[in-house]
N, C-alpha and C positions, 0 to 999 in steps of 0.2 A: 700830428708830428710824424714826420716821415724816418722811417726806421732801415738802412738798409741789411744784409745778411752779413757784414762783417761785423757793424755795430751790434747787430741780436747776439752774434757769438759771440762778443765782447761782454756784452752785458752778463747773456747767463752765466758767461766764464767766473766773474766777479761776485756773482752769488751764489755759486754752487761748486760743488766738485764734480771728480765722477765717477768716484769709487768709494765713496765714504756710504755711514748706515745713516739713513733719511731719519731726523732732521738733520742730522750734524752736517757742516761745511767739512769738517775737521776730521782726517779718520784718523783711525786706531790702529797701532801695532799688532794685530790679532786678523789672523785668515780663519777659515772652515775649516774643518776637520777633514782630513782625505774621502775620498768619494762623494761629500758633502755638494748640495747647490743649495741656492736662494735666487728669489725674484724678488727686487725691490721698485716701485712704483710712488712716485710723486709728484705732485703739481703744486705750485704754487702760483698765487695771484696777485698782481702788483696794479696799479692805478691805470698802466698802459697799457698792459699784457700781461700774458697767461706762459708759463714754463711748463712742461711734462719729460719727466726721465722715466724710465723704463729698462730696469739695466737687471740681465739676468747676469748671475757669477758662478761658478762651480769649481771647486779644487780638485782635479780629476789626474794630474799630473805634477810631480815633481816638488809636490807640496806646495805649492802656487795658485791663488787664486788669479783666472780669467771670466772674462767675459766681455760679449758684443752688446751692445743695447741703442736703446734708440732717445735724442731729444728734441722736441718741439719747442718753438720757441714763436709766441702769435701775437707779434704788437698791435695795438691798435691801428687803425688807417693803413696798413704795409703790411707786405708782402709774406705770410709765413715764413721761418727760415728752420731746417730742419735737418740734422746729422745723425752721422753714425758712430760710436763710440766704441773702440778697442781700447780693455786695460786689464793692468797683471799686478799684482802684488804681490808682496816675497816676505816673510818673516826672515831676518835675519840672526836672530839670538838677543841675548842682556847684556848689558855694560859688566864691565866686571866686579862692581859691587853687586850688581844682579836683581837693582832695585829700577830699573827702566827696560825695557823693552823696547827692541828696535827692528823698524822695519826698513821697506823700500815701494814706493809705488810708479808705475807709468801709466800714461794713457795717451791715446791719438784720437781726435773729432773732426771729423772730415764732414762738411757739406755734402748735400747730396740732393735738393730739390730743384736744382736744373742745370742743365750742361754749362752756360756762363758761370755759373759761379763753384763746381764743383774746382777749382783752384783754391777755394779757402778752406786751412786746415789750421788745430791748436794742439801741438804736443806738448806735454807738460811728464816730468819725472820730481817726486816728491820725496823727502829725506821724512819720517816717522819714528815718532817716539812716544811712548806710554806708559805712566807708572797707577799701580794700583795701591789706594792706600784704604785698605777696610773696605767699606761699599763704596766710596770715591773712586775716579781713574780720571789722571789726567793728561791731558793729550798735546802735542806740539807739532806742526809741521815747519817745514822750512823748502821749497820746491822753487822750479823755474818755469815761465810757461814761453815756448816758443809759438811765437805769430806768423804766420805764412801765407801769402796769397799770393799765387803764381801771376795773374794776371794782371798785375798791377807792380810785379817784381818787389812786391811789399814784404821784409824781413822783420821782424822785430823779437826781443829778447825781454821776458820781467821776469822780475823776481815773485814770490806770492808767500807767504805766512797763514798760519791759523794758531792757535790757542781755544781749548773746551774744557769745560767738566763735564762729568756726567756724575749722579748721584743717584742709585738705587734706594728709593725713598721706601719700598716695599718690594716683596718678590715679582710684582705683578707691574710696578710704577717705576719709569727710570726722569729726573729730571737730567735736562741738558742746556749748557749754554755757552756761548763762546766769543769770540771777536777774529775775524779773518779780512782779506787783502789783500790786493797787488798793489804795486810799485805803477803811479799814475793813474787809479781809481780812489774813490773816496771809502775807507774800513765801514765794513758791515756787523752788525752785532744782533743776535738772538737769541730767543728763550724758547723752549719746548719741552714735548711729552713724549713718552712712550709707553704702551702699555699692551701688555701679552692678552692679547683676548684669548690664543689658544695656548699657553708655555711651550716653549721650544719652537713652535709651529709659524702662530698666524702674530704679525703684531701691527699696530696701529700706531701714527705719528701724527703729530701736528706741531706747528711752530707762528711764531708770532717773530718778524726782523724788519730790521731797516737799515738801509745805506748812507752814510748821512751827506748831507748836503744837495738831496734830489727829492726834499720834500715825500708829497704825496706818491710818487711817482718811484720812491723808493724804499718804498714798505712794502712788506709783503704779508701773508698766510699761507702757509703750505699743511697738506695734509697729507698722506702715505700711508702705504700698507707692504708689509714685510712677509714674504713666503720662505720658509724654510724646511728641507727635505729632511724627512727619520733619520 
């Protein structure tokens, strides 16, 4: 099956974010602490291909998490396709019962594996919400993702969703899982782990998802690893 670089961006766009904590689709109303960074790192494996993000973040300014990072995206038979990710996030404060938490996120993924196709890009700006209830927290997103490729004069507009739990099963064990999707792909839904090999520091992920209605070909595993600075 032939895959080309718009289609690969479509795809990973559909299963992933790009600024959430690995496994989740779904992020959370909570940045780093000022002068804070992380490096977070994961690949997942589907029937046809192979995903890799690599997205370093640090709040270093304005109370705002940034970061550049990078994703690979390697279908079977075709062409790698491979971008660059700018994104920022903003804590905004609680609702005025004070029992949700609200954020804001953006990001920009620009192509960048060769000069015809560096016209394809996907900005997306995401609405964030999160309530903690005892070791519970639960998460909502509501975003748009704009489509854009110059070369083809190709515009497009969608809508995108997420929903998650997370459950701190033990100090060291977090379970996670969720249902997310755009407007004209088929809802993805997963289950995962996490767990502190070093507290505060180093953490470890994996997940177990699928797309429905693409079969084998839309199931995945992903595994990750989480760096976090003193």
């Amino acid at each position: 099956m032939k895959i080309n670089l718009a289609t690969a961006l479509l795809i990973a766009a559909t299963t992933s974010s790009v600024w959430c904590a690995p496994p989740l689709s779904t992020d959370d109303a909570s940045t780093l602490l000022p002068g804070m960074c992380q490096l977070e790192i994961e690949q997942r494996r589907f029937g046809n291909r192979v995903e890799r993000d690599v997205v370093p973040v640090c709040n270093l300014w304005f109370d705002m998490e940034m970061g550049i990072g990078h994703q690979r995206v390697s279908p079977a038979g075709a062409a790698r396709a491979e971008s660059v990710v700018v994104q920022a996030k903003k804590m905004l404060g609680v609702t005025e019962q004070g029992d949700w938490s609200v954020g804001v996120g953006a990001a920009t993924v620009r192509a960048v594996n060769s000069p015809e196709q560096s016209g394809i890009r996907q900005n997306y700006v995401n609405a964030i919400l999160t309530r903690q209830v005892d070791a519970t927290a639960l998460h909502a997103n509501l975003g748009v993702v704009f489509d854009r490729e110059a070369d083809i004069d190709m515009r497009r507009t969608r809508l995108s969703w997420a929903v998650a739990v997370e459950h701190e099963a033990t100090s060291r064990w977090t379970i996670v899982a969720e249902l997310f999707g755009q407007r004209g792909a088929p809802q993805s839904a997963q289950l995962g782990l996490r767990w502190w090999a070093l507290p505060k520091y180093l953490q470890l992920t994996t997940s177990l998802g699928s797309q429905r209605r693409l079969g084998s070909d839309g199931r995945w595993m992903s595994v990750g690893i989480r760096f976090e600075s003193p």
